[in-house]
PDB file with SEQRES, HELIX, SHEET and CRYST1 records, atoms N, CA, C and O in Angstrom:
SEQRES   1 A   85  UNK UNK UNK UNK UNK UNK UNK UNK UNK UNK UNK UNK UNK          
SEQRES   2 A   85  UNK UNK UNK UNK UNK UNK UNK UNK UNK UNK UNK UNK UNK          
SEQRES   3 A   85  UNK UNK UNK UNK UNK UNK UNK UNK UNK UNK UNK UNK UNK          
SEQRES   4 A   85  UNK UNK UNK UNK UNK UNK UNK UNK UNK UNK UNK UNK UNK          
SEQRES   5 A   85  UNK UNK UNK UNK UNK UNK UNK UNK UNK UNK UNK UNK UNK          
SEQRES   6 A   85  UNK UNK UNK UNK UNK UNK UNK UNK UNK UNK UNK UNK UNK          
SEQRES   7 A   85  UNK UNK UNK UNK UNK UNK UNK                                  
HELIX    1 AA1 UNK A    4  UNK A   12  1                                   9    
HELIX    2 AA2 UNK A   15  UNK A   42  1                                  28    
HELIX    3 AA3 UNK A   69  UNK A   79  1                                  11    
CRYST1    1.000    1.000    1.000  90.00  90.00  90.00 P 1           1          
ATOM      1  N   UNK A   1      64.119 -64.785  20.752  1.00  0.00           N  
ATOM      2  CA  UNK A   1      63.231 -65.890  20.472  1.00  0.00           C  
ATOM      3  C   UNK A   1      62.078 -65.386  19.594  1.00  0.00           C  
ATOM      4  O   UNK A   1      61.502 -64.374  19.995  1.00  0.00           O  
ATOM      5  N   UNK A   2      61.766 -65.810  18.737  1.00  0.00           N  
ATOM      6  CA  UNK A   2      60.858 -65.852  17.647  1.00  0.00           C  
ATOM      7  C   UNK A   2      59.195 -66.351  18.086  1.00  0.00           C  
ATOM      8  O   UNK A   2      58.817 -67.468  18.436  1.00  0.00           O  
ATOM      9  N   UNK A   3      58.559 -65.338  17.953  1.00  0.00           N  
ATOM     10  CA  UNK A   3      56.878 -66.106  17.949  1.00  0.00           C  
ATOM     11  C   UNK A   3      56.585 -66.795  17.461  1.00  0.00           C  
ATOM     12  O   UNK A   3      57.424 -67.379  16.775  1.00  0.00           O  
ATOM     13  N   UNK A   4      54.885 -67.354  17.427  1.00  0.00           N  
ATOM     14  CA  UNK A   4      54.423 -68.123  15.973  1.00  0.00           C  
ATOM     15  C   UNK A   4      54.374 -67.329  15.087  1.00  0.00           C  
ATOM     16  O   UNK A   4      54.759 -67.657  13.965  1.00  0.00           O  
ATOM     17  N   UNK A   5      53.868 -66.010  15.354  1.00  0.00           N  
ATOM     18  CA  UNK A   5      53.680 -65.486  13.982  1.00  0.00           C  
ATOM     19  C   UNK A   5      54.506 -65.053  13.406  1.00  0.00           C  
ATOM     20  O   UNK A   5      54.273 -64.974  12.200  1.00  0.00           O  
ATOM     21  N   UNK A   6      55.923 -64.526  13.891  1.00  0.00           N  
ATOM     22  CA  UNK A   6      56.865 -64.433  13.078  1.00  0.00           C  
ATOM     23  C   UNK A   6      57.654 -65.558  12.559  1.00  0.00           C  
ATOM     24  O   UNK A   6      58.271 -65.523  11.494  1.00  0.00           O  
ATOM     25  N   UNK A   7      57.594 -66.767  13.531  1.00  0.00           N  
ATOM     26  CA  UNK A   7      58.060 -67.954  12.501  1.00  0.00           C  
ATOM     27  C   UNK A   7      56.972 -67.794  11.316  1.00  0.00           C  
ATOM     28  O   UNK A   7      57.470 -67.639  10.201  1.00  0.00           O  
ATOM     29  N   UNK A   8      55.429 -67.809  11.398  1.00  0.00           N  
ATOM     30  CA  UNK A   8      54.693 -68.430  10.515  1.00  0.00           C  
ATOM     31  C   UNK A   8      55.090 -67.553   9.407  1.00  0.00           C  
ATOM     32  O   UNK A   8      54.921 -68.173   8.356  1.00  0.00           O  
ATOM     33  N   UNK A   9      55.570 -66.312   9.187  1.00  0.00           N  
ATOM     34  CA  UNK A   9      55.821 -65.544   8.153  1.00  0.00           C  
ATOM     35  C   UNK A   9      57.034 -65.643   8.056  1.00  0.00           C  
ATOM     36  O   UNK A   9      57.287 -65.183   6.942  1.00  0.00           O  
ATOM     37  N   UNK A  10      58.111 -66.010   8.605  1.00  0.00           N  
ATOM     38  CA  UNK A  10      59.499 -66.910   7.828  1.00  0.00           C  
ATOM     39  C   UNK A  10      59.406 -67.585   7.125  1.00  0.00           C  
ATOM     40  O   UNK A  10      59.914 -67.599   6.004  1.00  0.00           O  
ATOM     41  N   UNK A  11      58.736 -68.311   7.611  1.00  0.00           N  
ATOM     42  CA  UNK A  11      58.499 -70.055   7.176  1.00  0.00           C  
ATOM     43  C   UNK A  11      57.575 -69.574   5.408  1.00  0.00           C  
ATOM     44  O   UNK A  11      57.797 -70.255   4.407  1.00  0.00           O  
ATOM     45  N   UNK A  12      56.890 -68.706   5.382  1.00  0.00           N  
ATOM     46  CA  UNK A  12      56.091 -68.518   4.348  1.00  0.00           C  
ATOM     47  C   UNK A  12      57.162 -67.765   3.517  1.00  0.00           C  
ATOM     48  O   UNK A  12      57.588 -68.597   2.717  1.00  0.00           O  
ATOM     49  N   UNK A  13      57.623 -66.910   3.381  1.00  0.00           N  
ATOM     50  CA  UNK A  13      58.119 -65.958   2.574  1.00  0.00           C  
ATOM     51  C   UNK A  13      59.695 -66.586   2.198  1.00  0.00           C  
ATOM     52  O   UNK A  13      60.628 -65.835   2.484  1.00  0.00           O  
ATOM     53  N   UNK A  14      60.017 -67.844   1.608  1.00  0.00           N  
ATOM     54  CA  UNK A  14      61.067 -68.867   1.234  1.00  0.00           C  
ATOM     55  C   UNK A  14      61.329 -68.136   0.137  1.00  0.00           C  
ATOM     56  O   UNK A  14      60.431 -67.461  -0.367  1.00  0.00           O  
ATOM     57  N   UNK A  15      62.564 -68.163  -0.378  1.00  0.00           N  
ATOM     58  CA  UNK A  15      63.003 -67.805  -2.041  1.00  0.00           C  
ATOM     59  C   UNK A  15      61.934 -68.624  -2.749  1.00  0.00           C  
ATOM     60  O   UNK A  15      60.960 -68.129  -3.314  1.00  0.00           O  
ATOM     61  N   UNK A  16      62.160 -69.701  -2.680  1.00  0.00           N  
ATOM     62  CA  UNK A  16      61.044 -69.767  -3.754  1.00  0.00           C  
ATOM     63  C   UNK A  16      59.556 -69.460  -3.716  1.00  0.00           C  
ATOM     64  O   UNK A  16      58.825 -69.401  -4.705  1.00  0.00           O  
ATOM     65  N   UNK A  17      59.198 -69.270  -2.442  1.00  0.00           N  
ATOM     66  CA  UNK A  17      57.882 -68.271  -2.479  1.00  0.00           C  
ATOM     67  C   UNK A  17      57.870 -67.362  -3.149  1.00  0.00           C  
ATOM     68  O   UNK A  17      57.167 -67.312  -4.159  1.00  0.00           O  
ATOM     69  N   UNK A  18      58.803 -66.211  -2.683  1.00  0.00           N  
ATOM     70  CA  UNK A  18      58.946 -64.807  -3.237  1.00  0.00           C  
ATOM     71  C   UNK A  18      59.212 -65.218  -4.577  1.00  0.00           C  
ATOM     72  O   UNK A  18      58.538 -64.389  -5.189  1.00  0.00           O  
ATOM     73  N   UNK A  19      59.693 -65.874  -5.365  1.00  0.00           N  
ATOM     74  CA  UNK A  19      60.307 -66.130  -6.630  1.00  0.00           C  
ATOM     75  C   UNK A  19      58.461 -66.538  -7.365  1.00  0.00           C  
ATOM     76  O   UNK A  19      58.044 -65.789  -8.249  1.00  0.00           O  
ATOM     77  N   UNK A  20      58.080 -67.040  -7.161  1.00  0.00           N  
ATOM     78  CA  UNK A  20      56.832 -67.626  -7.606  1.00  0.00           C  
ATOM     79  C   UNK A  20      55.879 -66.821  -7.550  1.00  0.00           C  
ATOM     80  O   UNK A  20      54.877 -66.981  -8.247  1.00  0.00           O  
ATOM     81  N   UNK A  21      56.045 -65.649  -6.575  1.00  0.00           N  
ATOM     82  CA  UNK A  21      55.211 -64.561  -6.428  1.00  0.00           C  
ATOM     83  C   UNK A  21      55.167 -63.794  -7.829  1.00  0.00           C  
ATOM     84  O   UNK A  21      54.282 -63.778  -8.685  1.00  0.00           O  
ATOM     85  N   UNK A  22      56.719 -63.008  -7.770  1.00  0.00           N  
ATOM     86  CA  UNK A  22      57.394 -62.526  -8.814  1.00  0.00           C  
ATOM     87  C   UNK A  22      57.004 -62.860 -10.060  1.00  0.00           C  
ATOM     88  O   UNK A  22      56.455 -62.089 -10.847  1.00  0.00           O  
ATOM     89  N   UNK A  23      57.429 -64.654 -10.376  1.00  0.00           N  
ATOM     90  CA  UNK A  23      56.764 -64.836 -11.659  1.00  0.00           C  
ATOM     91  C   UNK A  23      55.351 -64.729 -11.723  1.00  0.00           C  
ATOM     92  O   UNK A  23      54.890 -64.260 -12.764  1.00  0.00           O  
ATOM     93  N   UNK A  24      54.239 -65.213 -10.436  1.00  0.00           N  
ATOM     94  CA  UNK A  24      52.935 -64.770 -11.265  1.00  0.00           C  
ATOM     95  C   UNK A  24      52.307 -63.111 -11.775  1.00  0.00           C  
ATOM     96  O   UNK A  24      51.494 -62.762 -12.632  1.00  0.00           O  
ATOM     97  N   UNK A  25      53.262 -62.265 -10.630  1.00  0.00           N  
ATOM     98  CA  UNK A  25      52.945 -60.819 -10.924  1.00  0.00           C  
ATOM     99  C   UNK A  25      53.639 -60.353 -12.611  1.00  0.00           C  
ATOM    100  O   UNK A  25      53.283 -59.429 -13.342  1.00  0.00           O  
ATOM    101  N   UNK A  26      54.775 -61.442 -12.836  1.00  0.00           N  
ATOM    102  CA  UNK A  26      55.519 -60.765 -14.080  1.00  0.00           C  
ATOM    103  C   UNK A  26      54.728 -61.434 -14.882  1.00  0.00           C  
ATOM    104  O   UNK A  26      55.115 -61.113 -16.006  1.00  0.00           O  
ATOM    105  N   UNK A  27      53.513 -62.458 -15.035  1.00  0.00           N  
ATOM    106  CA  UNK A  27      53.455 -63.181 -16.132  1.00  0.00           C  
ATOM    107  C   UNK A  27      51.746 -62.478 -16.547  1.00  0.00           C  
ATOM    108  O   UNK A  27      51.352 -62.281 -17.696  1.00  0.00           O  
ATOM    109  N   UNK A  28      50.938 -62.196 -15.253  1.00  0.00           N  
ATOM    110  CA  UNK A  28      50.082 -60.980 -15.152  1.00  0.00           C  
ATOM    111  C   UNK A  28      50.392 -59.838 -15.776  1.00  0.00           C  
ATOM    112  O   UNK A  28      49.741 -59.570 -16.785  1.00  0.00           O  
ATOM    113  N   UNK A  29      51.284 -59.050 -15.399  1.00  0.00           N  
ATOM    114  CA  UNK A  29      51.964 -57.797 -16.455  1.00  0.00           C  
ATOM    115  C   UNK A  29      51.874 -57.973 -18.431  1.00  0.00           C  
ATOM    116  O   UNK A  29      51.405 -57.408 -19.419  1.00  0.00           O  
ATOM    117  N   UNK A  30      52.858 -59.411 -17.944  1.00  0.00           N  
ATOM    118  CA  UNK A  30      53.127 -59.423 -19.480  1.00  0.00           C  
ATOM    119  C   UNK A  30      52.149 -59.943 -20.581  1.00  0.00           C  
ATOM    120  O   UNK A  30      52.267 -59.871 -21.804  1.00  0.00           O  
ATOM    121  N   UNK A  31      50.982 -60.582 -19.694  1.00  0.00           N  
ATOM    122  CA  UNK A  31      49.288 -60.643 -20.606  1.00  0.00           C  
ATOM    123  C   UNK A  31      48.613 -59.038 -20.206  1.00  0.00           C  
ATOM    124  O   UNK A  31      47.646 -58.969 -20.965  1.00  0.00           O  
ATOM    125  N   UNK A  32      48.650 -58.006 -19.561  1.00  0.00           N  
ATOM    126  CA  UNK A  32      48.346 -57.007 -19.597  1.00  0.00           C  
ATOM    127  C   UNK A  32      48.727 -56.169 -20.834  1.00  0.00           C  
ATOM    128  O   UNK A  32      47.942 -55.860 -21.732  1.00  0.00           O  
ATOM    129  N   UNK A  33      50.260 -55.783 -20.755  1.00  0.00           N  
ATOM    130  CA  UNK A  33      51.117 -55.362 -21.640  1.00  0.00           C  
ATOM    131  C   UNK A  33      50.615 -55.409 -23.233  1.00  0.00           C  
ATOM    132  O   UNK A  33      50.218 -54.613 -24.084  1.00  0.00           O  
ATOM    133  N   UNK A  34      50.921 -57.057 -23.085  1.00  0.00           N  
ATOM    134  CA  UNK A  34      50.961 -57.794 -24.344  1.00  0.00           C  
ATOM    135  C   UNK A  34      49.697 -57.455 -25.178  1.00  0.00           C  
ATOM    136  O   UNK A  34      49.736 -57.201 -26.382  1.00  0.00           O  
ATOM    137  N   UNK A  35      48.493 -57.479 -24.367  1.00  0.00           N  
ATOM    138  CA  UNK A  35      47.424 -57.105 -25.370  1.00  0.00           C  
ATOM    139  C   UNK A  35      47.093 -55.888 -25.093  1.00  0.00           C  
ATOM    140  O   UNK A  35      45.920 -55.816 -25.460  1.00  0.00           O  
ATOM    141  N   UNK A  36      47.424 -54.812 -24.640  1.00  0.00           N  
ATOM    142  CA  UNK A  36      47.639 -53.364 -24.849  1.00  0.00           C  
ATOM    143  C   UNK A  36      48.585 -53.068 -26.329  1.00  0.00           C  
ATOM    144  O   UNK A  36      48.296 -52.258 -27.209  1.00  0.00           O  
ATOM    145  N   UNK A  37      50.122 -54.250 -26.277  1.00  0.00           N  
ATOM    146  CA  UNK A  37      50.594 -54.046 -27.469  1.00  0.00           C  
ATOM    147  C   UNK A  37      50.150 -54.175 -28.310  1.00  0.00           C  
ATOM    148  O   UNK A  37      50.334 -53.339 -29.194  1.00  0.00           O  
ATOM    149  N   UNK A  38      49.320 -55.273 -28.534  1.00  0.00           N  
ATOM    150  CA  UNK A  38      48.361 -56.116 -29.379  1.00  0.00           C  
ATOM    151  C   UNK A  38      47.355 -55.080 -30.153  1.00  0.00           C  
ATOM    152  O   UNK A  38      47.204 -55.208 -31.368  1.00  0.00           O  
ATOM    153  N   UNK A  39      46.855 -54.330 -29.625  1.00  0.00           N  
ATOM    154  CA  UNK A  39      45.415 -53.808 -29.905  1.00  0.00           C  
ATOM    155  C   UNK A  39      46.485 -52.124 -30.390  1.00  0.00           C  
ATOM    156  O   UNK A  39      45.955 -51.481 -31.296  1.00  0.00           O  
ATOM    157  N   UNK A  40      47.569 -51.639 -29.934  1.00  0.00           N  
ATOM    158  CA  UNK A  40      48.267 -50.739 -30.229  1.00  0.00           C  
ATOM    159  C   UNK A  40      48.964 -51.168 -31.896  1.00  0.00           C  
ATOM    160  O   UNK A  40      48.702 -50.327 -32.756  1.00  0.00           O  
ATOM    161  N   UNK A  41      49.468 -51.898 -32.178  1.00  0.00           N  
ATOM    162  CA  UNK A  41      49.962 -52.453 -33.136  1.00  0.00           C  
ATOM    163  C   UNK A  41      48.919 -53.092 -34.140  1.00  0.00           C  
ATOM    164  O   UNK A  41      48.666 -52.366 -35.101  1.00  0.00           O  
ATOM    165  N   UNK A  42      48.130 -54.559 -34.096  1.00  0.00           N  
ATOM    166  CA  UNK A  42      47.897 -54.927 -34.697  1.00  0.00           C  
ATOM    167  C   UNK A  42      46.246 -54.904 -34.702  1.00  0.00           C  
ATOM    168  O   UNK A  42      45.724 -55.695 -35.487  1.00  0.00           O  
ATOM    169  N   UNK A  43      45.319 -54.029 -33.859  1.00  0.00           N  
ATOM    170  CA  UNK A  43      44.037 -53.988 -33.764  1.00  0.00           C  
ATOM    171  C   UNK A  43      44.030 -52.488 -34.139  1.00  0.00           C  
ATOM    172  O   UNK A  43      44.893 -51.613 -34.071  1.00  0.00           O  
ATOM    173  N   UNK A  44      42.348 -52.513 -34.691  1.00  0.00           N  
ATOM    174  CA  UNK A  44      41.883 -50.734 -35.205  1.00  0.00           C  
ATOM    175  C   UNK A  44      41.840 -50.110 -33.883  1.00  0.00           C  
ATOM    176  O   UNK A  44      41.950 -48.912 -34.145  1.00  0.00           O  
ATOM    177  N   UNK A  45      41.761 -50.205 -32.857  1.00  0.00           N  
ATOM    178  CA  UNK A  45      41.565 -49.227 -32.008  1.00  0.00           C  
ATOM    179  C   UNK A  45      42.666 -49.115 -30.934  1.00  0.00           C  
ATOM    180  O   UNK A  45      42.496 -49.980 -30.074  1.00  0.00           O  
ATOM    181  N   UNK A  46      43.643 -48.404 -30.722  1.00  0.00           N  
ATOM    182  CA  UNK A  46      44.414 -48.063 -30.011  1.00  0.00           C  
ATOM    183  C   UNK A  46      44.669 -47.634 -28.552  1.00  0.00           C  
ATOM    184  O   UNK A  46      44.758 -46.453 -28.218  1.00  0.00           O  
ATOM    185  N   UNK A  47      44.746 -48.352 -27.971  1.00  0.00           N  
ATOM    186  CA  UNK A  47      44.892 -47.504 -26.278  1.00  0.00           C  
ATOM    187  C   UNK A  47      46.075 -47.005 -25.839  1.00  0.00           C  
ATOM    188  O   UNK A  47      46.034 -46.137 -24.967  1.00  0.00           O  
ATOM    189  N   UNK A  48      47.133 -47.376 -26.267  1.00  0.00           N  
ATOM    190  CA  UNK A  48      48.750 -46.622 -26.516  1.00  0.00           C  
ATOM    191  C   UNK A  48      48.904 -45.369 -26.939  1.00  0.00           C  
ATOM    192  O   UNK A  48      47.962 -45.205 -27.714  1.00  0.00           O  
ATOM    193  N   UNK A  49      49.706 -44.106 -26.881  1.00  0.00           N  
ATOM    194  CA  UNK A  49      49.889 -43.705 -27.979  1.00  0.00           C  
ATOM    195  C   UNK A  49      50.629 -44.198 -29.354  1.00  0.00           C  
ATOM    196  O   UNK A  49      51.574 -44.985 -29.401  1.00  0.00           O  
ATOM    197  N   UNK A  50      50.007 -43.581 -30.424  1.00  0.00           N  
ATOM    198  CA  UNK A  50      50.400 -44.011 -31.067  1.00  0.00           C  
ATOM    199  C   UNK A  50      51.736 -43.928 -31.515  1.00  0.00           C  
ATOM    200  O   UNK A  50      52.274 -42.891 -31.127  1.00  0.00           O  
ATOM    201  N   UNK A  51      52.647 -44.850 -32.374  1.00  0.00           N  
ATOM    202  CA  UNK A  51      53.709 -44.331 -32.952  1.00  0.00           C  
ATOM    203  C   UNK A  51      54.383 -43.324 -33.368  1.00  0.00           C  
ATOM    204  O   UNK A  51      54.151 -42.841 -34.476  1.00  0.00           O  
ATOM    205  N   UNK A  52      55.565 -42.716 -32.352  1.00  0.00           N  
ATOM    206  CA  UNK A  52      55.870 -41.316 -33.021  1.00  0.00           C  
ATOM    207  C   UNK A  52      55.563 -40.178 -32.637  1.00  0.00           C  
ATOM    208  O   UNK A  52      56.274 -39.173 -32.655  1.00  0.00           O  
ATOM    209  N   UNK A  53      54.414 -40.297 -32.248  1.00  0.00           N  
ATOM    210  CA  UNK A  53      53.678 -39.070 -31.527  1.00  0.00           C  
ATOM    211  C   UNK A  53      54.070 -38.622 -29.822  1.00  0.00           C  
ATOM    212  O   UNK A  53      54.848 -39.231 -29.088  1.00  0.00           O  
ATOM    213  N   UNK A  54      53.464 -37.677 -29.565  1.00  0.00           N  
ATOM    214  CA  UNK A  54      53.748 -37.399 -28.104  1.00  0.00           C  
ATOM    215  C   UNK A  54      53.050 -38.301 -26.592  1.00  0.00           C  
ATOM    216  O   UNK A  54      51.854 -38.281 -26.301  1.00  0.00           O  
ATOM    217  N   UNK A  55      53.964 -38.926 -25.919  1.00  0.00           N  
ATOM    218  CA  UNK A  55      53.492 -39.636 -25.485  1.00  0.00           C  
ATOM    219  C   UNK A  55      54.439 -40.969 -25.729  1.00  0.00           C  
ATOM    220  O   UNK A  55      54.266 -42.036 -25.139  1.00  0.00           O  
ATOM    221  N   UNK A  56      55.318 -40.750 -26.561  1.00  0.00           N  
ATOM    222  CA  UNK A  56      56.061 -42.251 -26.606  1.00  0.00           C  
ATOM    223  C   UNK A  56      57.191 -42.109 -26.159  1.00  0.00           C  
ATOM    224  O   UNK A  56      57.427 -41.269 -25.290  1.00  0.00           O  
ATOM    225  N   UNK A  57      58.151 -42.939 -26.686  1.00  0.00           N  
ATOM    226  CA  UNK A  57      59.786 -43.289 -25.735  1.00  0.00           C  
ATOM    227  C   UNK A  57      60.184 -43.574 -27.229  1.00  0.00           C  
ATOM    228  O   UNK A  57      59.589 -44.263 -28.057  1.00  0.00           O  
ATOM    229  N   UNK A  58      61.563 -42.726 -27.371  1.00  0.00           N  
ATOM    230  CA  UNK A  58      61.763 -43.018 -28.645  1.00  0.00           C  
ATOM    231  C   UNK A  58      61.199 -43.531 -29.770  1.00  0.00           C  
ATOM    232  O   UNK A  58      61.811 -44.357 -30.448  1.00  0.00           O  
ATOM    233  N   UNK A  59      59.969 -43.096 -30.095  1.00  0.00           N  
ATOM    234  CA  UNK A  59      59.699 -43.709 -31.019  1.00  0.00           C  
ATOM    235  C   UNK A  59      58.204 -45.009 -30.942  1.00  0.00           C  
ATOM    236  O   UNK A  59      57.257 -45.251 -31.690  1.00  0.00           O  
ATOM    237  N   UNK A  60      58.559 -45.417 -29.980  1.00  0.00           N  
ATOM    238  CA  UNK A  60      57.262 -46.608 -29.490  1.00  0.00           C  
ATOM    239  C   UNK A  60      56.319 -46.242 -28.026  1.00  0.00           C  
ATOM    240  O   UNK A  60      56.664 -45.541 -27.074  1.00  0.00           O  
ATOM    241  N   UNK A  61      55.453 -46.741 -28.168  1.00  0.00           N  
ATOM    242  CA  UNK A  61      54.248 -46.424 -27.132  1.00  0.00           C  
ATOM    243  C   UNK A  61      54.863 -46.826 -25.692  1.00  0.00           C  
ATOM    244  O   UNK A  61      55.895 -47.485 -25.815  1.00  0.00           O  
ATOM    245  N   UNK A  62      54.498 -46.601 -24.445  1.00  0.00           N  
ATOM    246  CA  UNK A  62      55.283 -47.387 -23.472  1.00  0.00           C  
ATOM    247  C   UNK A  62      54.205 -48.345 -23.109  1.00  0.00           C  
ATOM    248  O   UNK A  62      54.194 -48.747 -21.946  1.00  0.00           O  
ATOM    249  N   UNK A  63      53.442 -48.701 -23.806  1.00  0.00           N  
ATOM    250  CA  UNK A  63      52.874 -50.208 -23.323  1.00  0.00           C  
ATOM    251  C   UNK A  63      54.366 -51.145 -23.845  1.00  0.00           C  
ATOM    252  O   UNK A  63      54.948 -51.837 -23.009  1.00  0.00           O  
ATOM    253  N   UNK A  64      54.759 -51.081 -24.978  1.00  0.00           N  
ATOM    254  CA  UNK A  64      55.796 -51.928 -24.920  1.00  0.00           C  
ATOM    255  C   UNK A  64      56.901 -51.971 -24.290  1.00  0.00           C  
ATOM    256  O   UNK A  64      57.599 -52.980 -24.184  1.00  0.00           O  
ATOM    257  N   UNK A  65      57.205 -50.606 -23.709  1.00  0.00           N  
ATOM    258  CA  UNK A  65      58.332 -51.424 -22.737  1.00  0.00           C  
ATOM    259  C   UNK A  65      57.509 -51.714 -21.563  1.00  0.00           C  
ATOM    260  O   UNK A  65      57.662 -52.935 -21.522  1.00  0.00           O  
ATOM    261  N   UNK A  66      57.176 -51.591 -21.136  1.00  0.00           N  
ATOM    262  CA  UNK A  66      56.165 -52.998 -20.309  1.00  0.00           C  
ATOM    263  C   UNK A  66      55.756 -54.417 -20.332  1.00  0.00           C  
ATOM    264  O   UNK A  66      55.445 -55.216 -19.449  1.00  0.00           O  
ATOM    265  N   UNK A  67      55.876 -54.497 -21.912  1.00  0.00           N  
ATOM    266  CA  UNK A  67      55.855 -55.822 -21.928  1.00  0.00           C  
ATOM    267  C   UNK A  67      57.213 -55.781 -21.981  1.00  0.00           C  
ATOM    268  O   UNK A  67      57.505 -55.423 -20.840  1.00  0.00           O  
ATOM    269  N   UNK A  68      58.273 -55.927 -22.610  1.00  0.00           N  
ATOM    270  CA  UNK A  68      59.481 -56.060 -22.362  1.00  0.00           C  
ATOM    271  C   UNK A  68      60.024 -56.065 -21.186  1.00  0.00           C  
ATOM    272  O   UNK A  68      60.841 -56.981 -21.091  1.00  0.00           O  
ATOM    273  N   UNK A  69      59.899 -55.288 -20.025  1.00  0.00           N  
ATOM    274  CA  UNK A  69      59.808 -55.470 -18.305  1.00  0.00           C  
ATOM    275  C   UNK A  69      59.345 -56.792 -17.823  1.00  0.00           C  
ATOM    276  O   UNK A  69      59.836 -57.739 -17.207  1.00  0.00           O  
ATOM    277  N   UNK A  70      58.100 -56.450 -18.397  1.00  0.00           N  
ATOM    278  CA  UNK A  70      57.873 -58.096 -17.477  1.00  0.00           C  
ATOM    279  C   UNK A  70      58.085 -59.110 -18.200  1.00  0.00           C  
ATOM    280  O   UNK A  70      57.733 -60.143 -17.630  1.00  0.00           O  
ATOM    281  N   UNK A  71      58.479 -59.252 -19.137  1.00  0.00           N  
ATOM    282  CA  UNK A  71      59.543 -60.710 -20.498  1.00  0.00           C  
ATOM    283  C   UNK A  71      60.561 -60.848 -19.009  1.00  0.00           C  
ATOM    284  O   UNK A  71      60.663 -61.783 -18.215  1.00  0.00           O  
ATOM    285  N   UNK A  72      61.298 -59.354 -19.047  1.00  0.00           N  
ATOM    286  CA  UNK A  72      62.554 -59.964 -18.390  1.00  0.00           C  
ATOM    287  C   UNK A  72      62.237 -60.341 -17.085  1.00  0.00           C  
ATOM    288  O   UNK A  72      62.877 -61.280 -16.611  1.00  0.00           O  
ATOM    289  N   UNK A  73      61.113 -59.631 -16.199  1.00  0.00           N  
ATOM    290  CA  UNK A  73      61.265 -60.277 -14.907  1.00  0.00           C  
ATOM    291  C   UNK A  73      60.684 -61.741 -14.613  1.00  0.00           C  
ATOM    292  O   UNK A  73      61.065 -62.394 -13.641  1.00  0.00           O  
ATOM    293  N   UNK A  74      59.559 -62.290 -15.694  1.00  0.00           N  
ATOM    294  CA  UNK A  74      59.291 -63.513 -16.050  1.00  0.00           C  
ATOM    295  C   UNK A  74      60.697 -64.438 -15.949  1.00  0.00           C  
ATOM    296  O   UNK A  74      61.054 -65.330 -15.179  1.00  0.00           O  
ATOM    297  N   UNK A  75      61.383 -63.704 -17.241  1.00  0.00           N  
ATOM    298  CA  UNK A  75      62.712 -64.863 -17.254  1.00  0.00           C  
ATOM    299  C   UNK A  75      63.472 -64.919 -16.282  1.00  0.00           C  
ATOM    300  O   UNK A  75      64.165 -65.921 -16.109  1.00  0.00           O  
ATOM    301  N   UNK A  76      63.526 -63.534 -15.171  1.00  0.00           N  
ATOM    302  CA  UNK A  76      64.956 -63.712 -14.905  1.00  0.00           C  
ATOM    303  C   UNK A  76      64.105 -64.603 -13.309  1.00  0.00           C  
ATOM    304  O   UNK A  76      64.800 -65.316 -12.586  1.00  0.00           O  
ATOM    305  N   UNK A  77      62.587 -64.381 -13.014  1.00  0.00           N  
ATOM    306  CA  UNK A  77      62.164 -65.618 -12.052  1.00  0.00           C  
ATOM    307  C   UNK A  77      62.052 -67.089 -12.065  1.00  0.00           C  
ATOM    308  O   UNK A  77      62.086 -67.866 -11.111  1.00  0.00           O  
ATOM    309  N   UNK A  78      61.868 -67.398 -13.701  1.00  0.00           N  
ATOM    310  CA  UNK A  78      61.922 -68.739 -13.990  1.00  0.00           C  
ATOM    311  C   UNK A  78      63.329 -69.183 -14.035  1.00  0.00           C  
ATOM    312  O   UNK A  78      63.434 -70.393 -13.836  1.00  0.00           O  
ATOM    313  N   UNK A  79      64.501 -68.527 -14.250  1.00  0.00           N  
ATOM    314  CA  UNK A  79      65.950 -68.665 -14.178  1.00  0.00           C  
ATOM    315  C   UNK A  79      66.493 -69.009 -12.414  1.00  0.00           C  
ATOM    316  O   UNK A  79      67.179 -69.966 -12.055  1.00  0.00           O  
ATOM    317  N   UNK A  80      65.949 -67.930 -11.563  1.00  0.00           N  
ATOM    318  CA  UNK A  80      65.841 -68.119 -10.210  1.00  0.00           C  
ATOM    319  C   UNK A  80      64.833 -69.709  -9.341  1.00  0.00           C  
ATOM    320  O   UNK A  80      64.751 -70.293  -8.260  1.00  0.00           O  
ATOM    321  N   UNK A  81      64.459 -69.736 -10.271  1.00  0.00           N  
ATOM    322  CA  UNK A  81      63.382 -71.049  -9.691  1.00  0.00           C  
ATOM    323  C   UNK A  81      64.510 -72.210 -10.169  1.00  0.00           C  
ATOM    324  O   UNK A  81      65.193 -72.892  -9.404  1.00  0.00           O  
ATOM    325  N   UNK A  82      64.514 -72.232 -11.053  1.00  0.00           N  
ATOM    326  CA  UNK A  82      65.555 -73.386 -11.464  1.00  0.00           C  
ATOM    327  C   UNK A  82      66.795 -73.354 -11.667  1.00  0.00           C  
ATOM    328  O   UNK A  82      67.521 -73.924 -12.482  1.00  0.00           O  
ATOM    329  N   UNK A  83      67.021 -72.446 -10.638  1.00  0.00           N  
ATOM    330  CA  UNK A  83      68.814 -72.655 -10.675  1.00  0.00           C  
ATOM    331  C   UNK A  83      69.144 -73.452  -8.813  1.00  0.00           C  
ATOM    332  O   UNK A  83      68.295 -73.218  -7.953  1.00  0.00           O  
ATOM    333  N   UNK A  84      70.112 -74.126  -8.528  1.00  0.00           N  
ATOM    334  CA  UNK A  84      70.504 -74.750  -7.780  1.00  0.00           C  
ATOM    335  C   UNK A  84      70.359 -74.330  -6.741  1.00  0.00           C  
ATOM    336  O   UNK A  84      69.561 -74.808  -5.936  1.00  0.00           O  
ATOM    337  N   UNK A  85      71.287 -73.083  -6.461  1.00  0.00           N  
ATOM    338  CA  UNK A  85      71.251 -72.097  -5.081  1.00  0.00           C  
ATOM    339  C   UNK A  85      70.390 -71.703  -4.553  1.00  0.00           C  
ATOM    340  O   UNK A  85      70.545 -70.996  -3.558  1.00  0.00           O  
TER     341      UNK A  85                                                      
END                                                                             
């Protein structure tokens, strides 16, 4: 038999809770990211490393795959929110 408080934290933590969680933490990331990329790429002052240099991933800074991380976990929560199941 189940308490209140463990119903009350069933009852809270629904797929689409957790799913909505997900997207606000992925959509947080990807305005983090994004203007780290932003200011790495297209602003004078850099907080990335730069291109090429030590400190990157083939070639690019890893602020961008960060934003690219949270692109996909954005999509793949808004895909989970609106799919049927």
């Amino acid at each position: 038999m189940l308490t209140n408080r463990e119903q009350h934290w069933g009852a809270a933590m629904t797929r689409k809770n957790s799913l909505l969680v997900i997207l606000l933490v992925g959509l947080a990331g990807v305005i983090f990211s994004g203007v780290l990329t932003y200011r790495d790429f297209l602003a004078q002052t850099a907080t990335c490393s730069p291109v090429g240099q030590a400190g990157t991933l083939f070639g690019y800074p890893p602020c961008v795959y960060g934003l690219v991380m949270y692109a996909v976990l954005v999509v793949s929560a808004i895909l989970g929110l609106t799919s049927k199941y």
